[in-house]
C-alpha positions in Angstrom: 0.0 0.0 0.0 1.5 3.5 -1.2 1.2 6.7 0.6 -0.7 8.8 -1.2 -1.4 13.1 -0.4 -3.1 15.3 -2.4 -2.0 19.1 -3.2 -5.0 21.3 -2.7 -7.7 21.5 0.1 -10.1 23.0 -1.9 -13.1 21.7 -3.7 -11.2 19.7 -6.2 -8.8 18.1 -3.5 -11.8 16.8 -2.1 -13.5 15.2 -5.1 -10.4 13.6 -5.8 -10.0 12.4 -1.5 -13.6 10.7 -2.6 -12.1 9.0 -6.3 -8.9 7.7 -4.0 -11.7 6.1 -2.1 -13.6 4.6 -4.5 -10.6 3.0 -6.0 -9.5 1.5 -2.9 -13.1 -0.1 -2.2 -12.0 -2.1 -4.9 -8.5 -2.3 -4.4 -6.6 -0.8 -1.2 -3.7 0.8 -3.0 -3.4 3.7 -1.0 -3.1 5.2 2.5 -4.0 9.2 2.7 -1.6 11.1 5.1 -3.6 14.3 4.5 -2.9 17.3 2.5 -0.6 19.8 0.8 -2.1 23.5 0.6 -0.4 26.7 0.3 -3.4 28.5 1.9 -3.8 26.8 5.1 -2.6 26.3 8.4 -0.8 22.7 9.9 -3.5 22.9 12.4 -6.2 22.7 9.7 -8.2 19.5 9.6 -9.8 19.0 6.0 -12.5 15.9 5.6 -10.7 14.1 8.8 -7.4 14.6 7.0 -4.2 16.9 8.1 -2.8 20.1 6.7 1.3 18.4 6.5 2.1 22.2 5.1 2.8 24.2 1.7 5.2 24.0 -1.0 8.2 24.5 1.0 7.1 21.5 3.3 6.1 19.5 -0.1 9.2 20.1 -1.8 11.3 19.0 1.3 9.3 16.1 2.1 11.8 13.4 3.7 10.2 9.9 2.3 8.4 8.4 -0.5 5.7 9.3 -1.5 2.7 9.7 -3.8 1.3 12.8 -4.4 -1.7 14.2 -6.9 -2.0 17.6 -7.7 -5.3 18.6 -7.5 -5.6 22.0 -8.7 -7.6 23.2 -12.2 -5.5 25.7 -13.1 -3.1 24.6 -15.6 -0.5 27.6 -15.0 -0.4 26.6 -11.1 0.6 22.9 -12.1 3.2 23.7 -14.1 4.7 25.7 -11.7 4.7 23.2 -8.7 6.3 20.7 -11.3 9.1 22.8 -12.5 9.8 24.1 -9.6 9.9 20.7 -7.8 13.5 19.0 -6.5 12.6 16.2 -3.9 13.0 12.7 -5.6 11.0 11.4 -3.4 7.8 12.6 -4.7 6.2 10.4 -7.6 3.0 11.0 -9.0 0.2 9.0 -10.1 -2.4 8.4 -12.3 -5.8 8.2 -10.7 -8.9 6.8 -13.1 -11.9 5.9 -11.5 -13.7 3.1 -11.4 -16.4 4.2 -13.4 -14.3 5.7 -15.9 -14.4 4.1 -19.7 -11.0 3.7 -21.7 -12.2 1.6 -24.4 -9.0 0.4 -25.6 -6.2 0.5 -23.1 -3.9 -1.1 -25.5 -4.1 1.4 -27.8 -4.6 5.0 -25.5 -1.5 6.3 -23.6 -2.4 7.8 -20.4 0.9 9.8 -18.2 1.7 10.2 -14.9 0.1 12.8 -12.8 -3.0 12.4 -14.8 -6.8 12.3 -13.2 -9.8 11.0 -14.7 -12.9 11.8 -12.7 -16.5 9.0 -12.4 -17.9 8.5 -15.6 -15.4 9.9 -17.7 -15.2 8.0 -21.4 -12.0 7.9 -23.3 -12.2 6.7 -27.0 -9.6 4.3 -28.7 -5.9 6.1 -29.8 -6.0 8.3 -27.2 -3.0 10.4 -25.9 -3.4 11.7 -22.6 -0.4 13.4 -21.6 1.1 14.6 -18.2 -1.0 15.7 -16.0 -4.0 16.4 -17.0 -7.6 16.5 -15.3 -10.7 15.3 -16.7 -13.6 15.8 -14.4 -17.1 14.2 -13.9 -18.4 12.8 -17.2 -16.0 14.3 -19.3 -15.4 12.7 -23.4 -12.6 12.4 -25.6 -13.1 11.1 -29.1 -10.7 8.9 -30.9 -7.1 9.7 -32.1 -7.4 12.7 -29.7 -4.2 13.6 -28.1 -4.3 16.2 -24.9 -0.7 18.0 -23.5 0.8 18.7 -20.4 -1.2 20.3 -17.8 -4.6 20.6 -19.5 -8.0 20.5 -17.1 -11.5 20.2 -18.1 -14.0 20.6 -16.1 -17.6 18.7 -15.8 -18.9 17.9 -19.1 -16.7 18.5 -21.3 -16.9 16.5 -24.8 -14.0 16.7 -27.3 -14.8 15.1 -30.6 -12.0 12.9 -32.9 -8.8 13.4 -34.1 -8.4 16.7 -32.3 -4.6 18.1 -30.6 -5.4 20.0 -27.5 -2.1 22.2 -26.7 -0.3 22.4 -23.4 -2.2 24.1 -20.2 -5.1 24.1 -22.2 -8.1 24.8 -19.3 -11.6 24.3 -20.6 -14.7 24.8 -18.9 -17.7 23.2 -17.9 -20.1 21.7 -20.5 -17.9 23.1 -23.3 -18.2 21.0 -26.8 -14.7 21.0 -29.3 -16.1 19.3 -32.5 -13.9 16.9 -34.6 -10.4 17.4 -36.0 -9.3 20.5 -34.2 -6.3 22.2 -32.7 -6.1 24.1 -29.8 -2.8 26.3 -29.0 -1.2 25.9 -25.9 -2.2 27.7 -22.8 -5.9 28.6 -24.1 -8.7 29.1 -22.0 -12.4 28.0 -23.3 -15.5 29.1 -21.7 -18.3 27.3 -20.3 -20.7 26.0 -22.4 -18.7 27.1 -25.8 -19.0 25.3 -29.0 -15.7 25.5 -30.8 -16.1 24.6 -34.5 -12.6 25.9 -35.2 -9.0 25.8 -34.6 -8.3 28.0 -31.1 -4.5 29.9 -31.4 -2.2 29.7 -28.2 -3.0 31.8 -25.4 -6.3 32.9 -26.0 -9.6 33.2 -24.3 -12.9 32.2 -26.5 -16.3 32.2 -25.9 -19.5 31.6 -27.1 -21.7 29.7 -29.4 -19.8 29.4 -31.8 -16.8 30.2 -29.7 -14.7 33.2 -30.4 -11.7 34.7 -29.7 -12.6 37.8 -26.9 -8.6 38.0 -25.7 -4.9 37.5 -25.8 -2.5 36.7 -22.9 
């Protein structure tokens, strides 16, 4: 049984505290020692678990150990990765139960990845490092997601699409077939992209269009 902590107390943290749960009432993989959050006190008590400190405490942890960052900001992620130089901390891949990968021979899923109840991941799927895909989340076939992408609830994502690097999309947002999405773009709720997205944009809308640069 590995010890497991999750990075980030907030809402997210503990919806992921509940999908650790649910995979060890099938199989006990993992013991919870509590968790990481930069905004909180040691003598905070989250869900019955323990504050063990921030980033400095995180980054100086003395034993192995498991750790899932639970945050939906992509930009946040990146930073506690890059920044990171303990080897002792490893990060999984969490998929729940419930979740659908219809052809795990053929779909690549990295480390640091989670995949939230009733999430369904088509055949020749790419899923790379840590990304999140929340309740009831889709992604079509030959679909390949970067680094540090999150969707939120809802989210479908048709075929043969690329979804750039710290992509964050939001809840109940639809991405039609065979599209690219540049790196670091932010898609609203509920938009309906029916065309490629460039890096480091914000869009909108039904259809969804551009409204910003950053």
């Amino acid at each position: 049984m590995k010890k497991i902590a999750i990075y980030g107390a907030g809402g997210f943290g503990r919806e992921v505290l509940t999908l650790i749960n649910d995979i060890n009432s099938i199989h006990h993989q993992y013991q919870v020692i509590g968790f990481f959050d930069d905004g909180k006190s040691k003598e905070d008590v989250v869900n019955g678990y323990n504050i063990l400190g921030g980033y400095d405490e995180f980054n100086a942890w003395p034993e192995k150990i498991d750790v899932v960052l639970a945050i939906a900001s992509p930009e946040v992620k990146r930073r506690i990765v890059e920044n990171l130089n303990n080897d002792n901390i490893e990060f999984p891949t969490l998929i729940h139960p419930s979740a659908i990968i219809m052809d795990k021979n053929y779909s690549t899923i990295d480390c640091g990845c989670i995949v939230c109840a009733g999430v369904i991941i088509s055949v020749n799927t790419i899923l790379k490092r840590f990304v999140a895909l929340d309740w009831n989340c889709t992604v079509g076939h030959d679909t390949e997601i970067k680094d540090y992408c999150s969707f939120m609830p809802s989210v479908n994502v048709s075929g043969e699409s690329t979804i750039g690097e710290g992509v964050y999309v939001g809840v109940g947002a639809k991405l039609i077939n065979r599209l690219t999405v540049g790196d670091n773009t932010i898609i609203g709720a509920g938009a309906v992209v029916a065309k490629d997205l460039p890096a480091n944009c914000t869009a909108v809308g039904v259809p969804a269009k551009v409204i910003k640069f950053h």
